[in-house]
C-alpha positions in Angstrom: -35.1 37.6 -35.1 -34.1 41.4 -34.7 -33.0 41.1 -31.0 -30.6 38.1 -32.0 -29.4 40.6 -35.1 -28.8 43.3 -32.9 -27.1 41.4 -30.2 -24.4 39.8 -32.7 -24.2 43.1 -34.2 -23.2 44.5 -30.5 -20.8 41.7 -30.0 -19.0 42.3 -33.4 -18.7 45.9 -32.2 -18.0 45.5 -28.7 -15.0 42.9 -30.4 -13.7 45.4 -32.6 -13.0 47.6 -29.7 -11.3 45.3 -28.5 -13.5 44.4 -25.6 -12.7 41.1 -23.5 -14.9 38.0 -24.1 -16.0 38.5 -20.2 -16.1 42.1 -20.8 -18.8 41.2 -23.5 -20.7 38.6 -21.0 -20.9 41.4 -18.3 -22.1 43.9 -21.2 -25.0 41.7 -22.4 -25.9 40.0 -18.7 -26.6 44.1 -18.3 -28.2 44.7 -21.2 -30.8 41.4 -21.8 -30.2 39.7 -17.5 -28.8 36.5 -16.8 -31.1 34.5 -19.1 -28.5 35.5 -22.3 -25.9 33.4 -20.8 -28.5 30.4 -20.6 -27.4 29.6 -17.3 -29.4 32.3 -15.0 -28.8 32.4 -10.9 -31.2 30.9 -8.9 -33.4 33.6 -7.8 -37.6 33.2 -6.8 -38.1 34.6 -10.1 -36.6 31.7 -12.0 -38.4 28.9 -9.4 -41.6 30.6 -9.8 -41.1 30.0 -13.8 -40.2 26.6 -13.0 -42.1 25.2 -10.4 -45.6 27.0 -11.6 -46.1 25.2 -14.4 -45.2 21.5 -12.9 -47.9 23.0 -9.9 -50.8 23.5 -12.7 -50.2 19.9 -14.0 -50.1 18.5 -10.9 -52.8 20.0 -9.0 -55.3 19.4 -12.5 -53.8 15.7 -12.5 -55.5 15.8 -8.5 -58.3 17.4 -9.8 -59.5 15.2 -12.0 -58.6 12.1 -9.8 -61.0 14.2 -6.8 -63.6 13.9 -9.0 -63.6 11.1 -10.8 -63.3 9.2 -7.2 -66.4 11.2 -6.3 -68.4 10.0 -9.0 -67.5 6.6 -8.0 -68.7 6.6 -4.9 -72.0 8.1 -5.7 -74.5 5.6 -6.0 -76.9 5.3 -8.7 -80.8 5.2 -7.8 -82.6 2.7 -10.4 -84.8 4.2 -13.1 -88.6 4.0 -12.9 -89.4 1.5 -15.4 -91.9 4.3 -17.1 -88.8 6.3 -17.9 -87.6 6.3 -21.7 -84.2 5.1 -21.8 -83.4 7.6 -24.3 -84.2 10.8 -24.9 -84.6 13.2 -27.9 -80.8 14.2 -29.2 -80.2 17.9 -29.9 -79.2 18.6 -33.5 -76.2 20.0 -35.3 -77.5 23.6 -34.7 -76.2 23.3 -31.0 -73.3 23.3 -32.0 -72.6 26.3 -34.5 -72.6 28.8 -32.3 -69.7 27.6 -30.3 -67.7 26.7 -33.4 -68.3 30.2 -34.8 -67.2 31.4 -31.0 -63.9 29.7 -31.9 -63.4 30.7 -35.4 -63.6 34.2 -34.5 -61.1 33.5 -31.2 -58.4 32.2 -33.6 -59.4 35.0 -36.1 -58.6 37.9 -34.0 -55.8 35.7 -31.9 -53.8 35.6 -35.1 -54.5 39.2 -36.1 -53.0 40.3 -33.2 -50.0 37.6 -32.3 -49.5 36.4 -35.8 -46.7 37.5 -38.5 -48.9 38.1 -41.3 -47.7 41.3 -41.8 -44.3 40.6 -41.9 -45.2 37.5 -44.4 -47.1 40.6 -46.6 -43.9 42.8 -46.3 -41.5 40.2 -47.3 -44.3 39.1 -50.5 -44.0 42.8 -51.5 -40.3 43.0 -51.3 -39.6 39.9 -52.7 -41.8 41.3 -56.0 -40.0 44.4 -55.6 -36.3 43.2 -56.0 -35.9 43.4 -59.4 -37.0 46.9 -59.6 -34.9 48.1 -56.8 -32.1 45.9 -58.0 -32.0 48.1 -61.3 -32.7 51.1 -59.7 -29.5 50.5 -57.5 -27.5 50.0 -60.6 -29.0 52.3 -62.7 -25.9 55.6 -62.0 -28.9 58.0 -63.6 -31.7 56.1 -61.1 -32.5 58.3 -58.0 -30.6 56.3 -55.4 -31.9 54.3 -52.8 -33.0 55.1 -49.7 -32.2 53.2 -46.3 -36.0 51.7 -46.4 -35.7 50.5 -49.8 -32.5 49.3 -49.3 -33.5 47.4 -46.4 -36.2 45.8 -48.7 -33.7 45.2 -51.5 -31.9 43.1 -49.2 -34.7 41.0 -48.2 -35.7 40.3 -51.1 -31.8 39.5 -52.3 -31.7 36.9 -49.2 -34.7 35.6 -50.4 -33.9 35.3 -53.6 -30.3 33.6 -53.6 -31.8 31.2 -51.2 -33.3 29.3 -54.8 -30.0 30.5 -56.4 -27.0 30.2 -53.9 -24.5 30.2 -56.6 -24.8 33.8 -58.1 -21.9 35.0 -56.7 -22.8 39.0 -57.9 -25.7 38.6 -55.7 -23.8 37.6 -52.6 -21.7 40.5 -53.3 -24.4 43.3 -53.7 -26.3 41.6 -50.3 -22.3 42.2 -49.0 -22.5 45.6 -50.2 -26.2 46.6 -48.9 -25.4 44.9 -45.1 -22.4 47.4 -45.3 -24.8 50.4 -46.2 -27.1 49.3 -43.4 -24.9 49.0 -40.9 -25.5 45.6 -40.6 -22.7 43.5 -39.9 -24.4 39.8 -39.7 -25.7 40.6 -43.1 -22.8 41.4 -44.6 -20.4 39.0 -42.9 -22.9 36.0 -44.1 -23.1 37.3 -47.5 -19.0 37.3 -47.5 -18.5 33.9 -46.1 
């Protein structure tokens, strides 16, 4: 995730100036609140987060226990005996409309909350790598700029995950998280 990137990257920096380990606490309980330390105060904020959803189960659990105790009790008034027993059923048609509803719920629920974009930039990356991997060799190749770079290494992670052992590829990912500015990038590809 790019907030957990960008807080190790803050503590590897906030370490190399030689910051004290409860210097860095204080720092990121400033930055990100209590919650970064995974041991927040007790304040009505964190009750309300616990409490409210235990509430919602419990008063649904009553809920249903209200009325199902209601129905109970209601008594049932015998049928005429010229009543049917059974009536004509409704078809399948009843219920398309409501599972169209719901397909098109989920449709536009995942365009908006889901990572299918990220998925497409990380397909096109991964297909680009071998282009921008020979382009950043190439000395008489226009160099590469910080967005292709940034690509280049994506697609490098993704590719020495299949081939862990290609040690020139661990290096160049090295080399790139340098470029970048990114030290978790470049201290994993080092280790």
């Amino acid at each position: 995730a790019m907030i957990a990137t960008d807080m190790r990257r803050r503590v590897y920096d906030l370490m190399q100036e030689g910051k004290s380990r409860q210097e860095i606490i204080d720092y990121m309980v400033a930055r990100y609140g209590h919650f970064v330390t995974y041991d927040p105060p007790l304040t009505p904020l964190t009750v309300l987060l616990w409490v409210l959803p235990l509430a919602a189960i419990v008063a649904g659990g009553w809920i249903i226990v209200a009325r199902t105790r209601r129905r109970v009790r209601l008594r049932r008034e015998p049928l005429p005996a010229d009543t049917p027993v059974c009536g004509a059923r409704a078809g399948w048609g009843v219920y398309v409309p409501g599972a169209v509803i719901a397909l098109v719920v989920a449709a536009i629920s995942y365009s908006q909350t889901g990572s299918y974009q990220q998925v497409r930039a990380w397909q096109q990356a991964t297909a680009q790598t071998p282009g921008l991997l020979a382009r950043a060799l190439d000395p008489q190749a226009q160099p590469l700029n910080e967005e292709e770079m940034a690509r280049l290494a994506l697609g490098l992670r993704t590719r020495l995950q299949n081939d862990a052992g290609n040690v020139e590829g661990w290096l160049m990912l090295g080399r790139i998280g340098m470029v970048l500015g990114n030290a978790g990038t470049a201290t994993g590809a080092y280790a």
